[in-house]
C-alpha positions as CSV (number, residue, x, y, z in Angstrom):
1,X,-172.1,-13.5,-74.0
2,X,-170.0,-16.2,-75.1
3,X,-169.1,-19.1,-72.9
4,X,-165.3,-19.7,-71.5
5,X,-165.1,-22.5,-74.4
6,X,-165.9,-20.4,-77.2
7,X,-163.6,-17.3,-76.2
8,X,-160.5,-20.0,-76.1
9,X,-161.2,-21.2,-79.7
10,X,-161.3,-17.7,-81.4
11,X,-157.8,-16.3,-82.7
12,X,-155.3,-14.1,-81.1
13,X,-156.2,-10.9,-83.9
14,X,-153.0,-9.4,-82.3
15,X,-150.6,-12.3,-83.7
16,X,-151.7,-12.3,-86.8
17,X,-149.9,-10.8,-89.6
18,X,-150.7,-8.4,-92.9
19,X,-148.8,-10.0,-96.3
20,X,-147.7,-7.1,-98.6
21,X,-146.6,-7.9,-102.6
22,X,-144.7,-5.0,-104.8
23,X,-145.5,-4.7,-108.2
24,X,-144.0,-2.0,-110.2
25,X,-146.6,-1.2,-112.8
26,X,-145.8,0.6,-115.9
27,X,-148.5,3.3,-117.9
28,X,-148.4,3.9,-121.3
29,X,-149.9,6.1,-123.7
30,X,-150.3,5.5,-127.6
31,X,-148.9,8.1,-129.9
32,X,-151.6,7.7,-132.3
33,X,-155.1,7.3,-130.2
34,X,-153.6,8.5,-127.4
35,X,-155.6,6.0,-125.0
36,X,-153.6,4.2,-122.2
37,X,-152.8,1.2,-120.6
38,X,-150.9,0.0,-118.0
39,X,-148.5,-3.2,-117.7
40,X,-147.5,-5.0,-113.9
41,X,-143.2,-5.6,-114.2
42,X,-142.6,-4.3,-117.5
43,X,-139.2,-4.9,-118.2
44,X,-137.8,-2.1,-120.6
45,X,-134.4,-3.8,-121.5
46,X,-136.5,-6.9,-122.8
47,X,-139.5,-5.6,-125.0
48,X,-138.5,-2.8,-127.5
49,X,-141.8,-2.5,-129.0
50,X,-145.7,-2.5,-128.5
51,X,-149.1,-3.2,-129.9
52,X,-151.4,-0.5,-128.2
53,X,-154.3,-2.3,-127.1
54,X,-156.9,0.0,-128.4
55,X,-156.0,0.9,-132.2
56,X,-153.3,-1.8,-132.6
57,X,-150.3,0.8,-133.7
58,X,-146.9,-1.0,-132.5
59,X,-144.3,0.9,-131.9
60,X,-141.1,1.4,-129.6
61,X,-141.3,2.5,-126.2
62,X,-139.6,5.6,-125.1
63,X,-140.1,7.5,-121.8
């Protein structure tokens, strides 16, 4: 059993708070080797074209 010291140094678990992050993550699939990939915050209006990962094809993006 712990002593009346110890018990005053641990922390309060019911203050404590849970951090969440969003990431909006993107799949694609190549038209030629037809493996995929994914990509975290892809933004469409910026990048027009790929390099597939796998076979090295590059081509546009289209949903």
């Amino acid at each position: 059993m712990k002593s009346k010291t110890e018990v005053s140094k641990t922390k309060d678990t019911r203050k404590q708070k849970h951090f969440v992050s969003i990431e909006k993550l993107s799949h694609f699939r190549c038209g030629s080797c037809d493996k995929w990939w994914s990509i975290g915050d892809f933004d469409k209006t910026k990048i027009k074209e790929l390099f597939c990962p796998w076979c090295g094809l590059k081509s546009s993006v289209r949903k």
